[in-house]
C-alpha positions in Angstrom: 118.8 120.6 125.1 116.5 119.1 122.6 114.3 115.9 123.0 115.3 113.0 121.3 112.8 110.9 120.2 112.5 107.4 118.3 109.4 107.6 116.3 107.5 110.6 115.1 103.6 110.2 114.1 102.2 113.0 112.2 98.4 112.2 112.6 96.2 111.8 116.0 93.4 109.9 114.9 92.3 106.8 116.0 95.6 105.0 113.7 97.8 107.6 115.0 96.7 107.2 118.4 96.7 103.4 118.3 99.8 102.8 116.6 101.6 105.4 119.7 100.5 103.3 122.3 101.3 100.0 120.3 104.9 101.4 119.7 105.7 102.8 123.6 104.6 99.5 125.0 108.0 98.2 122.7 109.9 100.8 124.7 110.3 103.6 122.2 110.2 107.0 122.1 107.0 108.9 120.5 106.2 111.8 119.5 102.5 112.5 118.2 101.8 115.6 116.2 98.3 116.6 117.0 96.4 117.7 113.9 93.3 120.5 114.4 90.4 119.1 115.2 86.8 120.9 113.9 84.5 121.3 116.8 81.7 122.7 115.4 79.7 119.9 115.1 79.3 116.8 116.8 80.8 113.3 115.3 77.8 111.2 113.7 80.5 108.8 112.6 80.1 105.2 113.5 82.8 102.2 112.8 82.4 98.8 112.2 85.3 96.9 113.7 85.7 93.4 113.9 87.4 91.0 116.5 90.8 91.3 114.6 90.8 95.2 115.7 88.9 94.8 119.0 91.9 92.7 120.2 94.3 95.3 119.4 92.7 98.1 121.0 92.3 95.4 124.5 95.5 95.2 124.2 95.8 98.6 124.7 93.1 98.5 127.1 91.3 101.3 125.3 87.8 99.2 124.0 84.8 101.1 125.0 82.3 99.2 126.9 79.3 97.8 126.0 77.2 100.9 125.4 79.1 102.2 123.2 80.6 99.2 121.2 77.6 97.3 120.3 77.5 93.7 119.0 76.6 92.4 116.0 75.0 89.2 116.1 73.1 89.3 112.5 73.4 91.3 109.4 71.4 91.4 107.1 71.5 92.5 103.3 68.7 93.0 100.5 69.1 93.5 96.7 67.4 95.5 94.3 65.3 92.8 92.7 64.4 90.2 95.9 68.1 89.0 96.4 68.8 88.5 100.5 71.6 87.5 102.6 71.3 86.6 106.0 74.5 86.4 108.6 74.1 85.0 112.3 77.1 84.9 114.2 76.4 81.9 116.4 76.9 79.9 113.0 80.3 80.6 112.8 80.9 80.2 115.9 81.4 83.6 116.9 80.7 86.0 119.9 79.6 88.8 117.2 79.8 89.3 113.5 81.2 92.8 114.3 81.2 95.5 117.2 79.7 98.9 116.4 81.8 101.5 117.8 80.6 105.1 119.0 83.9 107.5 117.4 84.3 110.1 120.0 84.3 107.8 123.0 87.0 105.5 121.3 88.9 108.8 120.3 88.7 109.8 124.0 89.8 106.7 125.7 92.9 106.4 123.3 93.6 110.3 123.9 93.3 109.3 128.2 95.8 106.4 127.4 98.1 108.7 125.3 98.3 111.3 128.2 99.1 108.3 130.9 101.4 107.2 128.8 105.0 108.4 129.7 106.7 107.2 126.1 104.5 109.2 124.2 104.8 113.1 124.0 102.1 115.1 122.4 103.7 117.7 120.0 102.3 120.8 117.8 104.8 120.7 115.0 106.9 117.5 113.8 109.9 116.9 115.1 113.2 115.2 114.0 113.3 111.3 114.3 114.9 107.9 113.6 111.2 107.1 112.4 108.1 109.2 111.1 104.9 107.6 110.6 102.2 109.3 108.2 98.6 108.6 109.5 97.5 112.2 108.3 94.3 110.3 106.6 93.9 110.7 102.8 94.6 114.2 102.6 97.6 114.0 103.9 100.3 117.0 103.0 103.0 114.8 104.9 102.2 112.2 102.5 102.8 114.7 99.1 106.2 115.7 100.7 107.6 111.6 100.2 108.7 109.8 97.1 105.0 108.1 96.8 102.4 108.7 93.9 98.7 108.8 95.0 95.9 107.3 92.6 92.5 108.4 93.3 89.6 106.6 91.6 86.1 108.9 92.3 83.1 106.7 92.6 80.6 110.4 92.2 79.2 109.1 95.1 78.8 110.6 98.6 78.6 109.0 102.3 76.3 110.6 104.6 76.7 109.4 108.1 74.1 110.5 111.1 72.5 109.3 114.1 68.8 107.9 114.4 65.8 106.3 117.2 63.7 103.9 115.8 60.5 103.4 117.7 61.9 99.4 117.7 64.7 98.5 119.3 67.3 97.1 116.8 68.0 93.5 118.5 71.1 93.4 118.0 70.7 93.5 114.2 72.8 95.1 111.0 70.4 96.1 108.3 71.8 96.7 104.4 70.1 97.6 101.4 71.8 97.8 97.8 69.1 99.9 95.7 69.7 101.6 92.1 73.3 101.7 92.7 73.4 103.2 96.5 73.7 101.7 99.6 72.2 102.2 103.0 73.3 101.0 106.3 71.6 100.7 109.5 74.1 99.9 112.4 73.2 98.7 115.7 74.3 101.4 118.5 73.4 102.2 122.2 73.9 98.7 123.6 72.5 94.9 123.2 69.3 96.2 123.9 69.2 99.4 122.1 66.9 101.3 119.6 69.8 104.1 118.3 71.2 102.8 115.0 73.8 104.7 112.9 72.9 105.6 109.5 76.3 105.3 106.4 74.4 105.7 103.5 76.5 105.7 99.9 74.3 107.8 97.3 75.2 109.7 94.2 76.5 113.1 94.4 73.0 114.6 93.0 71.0 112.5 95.5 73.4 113.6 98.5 72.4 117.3 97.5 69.0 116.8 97.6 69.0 115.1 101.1 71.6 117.9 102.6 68.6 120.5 102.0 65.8 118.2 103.3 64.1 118.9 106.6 64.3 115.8 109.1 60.8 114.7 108.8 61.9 114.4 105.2 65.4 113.0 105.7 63.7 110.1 107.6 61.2 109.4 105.7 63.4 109.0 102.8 65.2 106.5 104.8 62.4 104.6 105.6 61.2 104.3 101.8 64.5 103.0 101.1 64.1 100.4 103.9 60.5 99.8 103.0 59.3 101.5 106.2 60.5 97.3 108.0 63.1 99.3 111.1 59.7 101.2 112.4 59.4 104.6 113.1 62.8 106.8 112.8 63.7 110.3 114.1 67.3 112.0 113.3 68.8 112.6 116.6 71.9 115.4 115.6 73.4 116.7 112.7 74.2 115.0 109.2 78.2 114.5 108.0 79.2 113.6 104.4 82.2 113.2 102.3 83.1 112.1 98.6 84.0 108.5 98.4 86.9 107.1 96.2 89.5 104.1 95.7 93.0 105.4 96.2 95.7 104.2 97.1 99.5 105.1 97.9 102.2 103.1 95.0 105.0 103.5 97.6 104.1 102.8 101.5 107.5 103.1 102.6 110.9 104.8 101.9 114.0 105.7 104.1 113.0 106.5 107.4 109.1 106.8 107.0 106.0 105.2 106.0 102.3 104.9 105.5 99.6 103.6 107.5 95.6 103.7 107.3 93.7 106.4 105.2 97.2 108.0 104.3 98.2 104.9 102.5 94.8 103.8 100.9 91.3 104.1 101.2 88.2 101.5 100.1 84.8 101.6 99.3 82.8 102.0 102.6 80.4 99.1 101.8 82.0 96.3 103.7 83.4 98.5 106.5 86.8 97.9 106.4 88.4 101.1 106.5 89.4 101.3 110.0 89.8 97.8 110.0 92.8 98.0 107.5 94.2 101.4 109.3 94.4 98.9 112.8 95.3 96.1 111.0 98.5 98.4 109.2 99.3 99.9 112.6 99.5 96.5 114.5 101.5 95.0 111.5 103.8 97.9 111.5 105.0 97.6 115.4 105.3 94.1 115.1 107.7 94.3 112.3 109.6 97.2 114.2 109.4 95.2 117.4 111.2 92.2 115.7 114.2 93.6 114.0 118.1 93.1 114.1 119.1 94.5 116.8 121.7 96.4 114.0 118.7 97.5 111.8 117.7 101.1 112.4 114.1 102.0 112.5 114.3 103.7 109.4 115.8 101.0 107.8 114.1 100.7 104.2 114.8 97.1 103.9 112.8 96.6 107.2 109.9 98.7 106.3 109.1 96.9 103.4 108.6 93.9 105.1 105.5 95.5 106.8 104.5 96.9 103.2 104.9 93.5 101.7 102.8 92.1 104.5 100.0 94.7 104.0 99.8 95.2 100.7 97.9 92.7 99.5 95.3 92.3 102.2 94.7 96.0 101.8 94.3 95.2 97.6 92.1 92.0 98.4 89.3 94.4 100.2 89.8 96.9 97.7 89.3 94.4 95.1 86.2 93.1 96.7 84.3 96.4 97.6 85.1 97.6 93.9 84.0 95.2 92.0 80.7 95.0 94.4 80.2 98.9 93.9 80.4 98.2 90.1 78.4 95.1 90.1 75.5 96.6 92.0 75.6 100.3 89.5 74.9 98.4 86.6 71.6 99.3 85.3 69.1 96.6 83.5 67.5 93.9 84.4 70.2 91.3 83.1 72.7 92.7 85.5 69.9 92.7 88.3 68.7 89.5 87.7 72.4 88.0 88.2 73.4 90.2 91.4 70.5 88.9 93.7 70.9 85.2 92.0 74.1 85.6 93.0 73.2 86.9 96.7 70.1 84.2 97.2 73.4 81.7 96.5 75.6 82.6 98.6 72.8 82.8 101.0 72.0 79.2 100.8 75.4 78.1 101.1 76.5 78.3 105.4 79.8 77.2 104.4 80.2 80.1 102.0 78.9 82.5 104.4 80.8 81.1 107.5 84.4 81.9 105.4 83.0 84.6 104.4 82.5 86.2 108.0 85.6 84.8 109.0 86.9 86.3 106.7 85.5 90.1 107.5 87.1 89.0 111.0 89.8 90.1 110.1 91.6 86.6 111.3 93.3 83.9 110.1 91.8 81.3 108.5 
């Protein structure tokens, strides 16, 4: 006799994963199709995730400890022409601006909590359901096989992620520098007192093909010219990742019995670090709403999915909005357009109101 089951996820990544243990603590039935994973090469990835998103993963007791999910307690930001932004969390009030979060050990502690979890069935194929939830990423072929449109906006940019030792430790610091239209982030990593950083660094598609064939002496030092040589002495400590970066976005998130959550229903600009931050933020909105319905409504009821699209939608197209017009802002060439992005960033830098919404904002809570 077959296995019935409530809810089917197609997608095991850290949304998937989340939004399975989110839905069996509501009592219902999952089944997670597991998706192949590469193992050639170790993950370099890094995420930014802020308190919104650490209290859903407590919640699901699954928030790496303090090694490996590092606190922020200032960023900072330069421009291309002397504009700087300063952000200390203690002026907002806050434990940390954001938690830097090592990928495979969150991946493995919501993979232990999957397997302990007696709701949850791990599955190779997808299998029939009231439900099926599409958190393939933004390639997703589950997502082509729906009534849904995908719009994909290239930015002929690349992000290339990997994992570095400074000879100072980082104090607890995010670094960003905006520079001819690419972006380079330093991100705390290893712990408070750490001196591993993770590198995301947004360059143009030539420029990533040049630093793919450099040595790492070279690689490095190219780093530290873009950071004026002011994190000390850096050594690449594993492999390099990179992929093409791009707005897109699903038109339809939902439709009779399924919908879209995380990379599968839109993707941002990795500039502000949102991305996983929305996919969390989808996935905890999405249980809620399922968790809360008439006790007559189905769970593929379309009328009840849309309230979770409604809900999403336009924080998802807020960030989007943001990042975009920030990537555009900073590409513009010429001295004019310089001149007004770092006036702009020495302003909001003088205003601590400005910059206190502004990080409560990136919280991810309500304001």
């Amino acid at each position: 006799m077959s296995k019935s089951f409530d809810v089917c996820i197609r997608g095991d990544g850290v949304v998937g994963r989340s939004l399975a243990l989110l839905l069996a603590k509501e009592r219902l039935k999952v089944a997670l199709v597991a998706t192949a994973q590469l193992a050639d090469k170790a993950d370099v990835r890094a995420y930014a995730l802020n308190t919104a998103s650490k209290q859903v993963l407590e919640s699901l007791r699954v928030w790496p400890d303090e090694t490996n999910a590092t606190p922020v307690r200032a960023m900072q930001v330069w421009g291309d022409d002397g504009g700087q932004l300063e952000f200390k969390a203690h002026h907002a009030g806050q434990d940390a601006l954001t938690w830097i979060v090592d990928v495979p050990q969150l991946q493995a502690q919501l993979l232990q909590a999957c397997n302990y979890q007696s709701m949850i069935e791990t599955v190779s194929e997808p299998v029939p359901a009231s439900l099926t939830l599409i958190c393939e990423g933004q390639k997703s072929s589950a997502r082509d096989a729906v009534n849904t449109q995908w719009t994909r906006k290239p930015y002929a940019q690349k992000a290339i992620a990997a994992r570095l030792t400074s000879s100072m430790p980082h104090d607890g610091s995010a670094r960003q520098w905006f520079s001819n239209g690419e972006i380079l982030a330093l991100l705390p990593m290893g712990g408070a007192l750490g001196n591993s950083v993770a590198l995301v660094w947004s360059v143009s598609d030539e420029h990533a093909s040049l630093l793919a064939q450099q040595s790492p002496e070279e690689f490095c030092a190219a780093v530290s010219t873009t950071c004026h040589s002011s994190v000390g002495q850096l050594q690449l400590t594993g492999d390099r990742a990179s992929w093409p970066l791009a707005l897109s976005s699903a038109d339809r998130w939902v439709g009779p019995g399924w919908a879209l959550a995380g990379d599968a229903a839109h993707t941002v600009h990795p500039l502000a670090g949102q991305g996983l931050n929305l996919g969390l933020a989808d996935a905890a909105c999405l249980s809620q709403v399922l968790a809360s319905r008439e006790y007559w409504r189905g769970l593929g009821d379309e009328k009840l999915l849309r309230r979770y699209e409604r809900a999403r939608k336009a924080d998802v197209a807020a960030i989007s909005a943001v990042t975009d017009g920030l990537h555009k802002l900073f590409a513009q060439a010429g001295p004019a357009w310089q001149t007004a992005r770092n006036w702009g960033m020495n302003g909001v830098g003088s205003s601590q109101p400005l910059k206190n919404w502004l990080m409560q904002r990136a919280a991810g809570m309500p304001l």
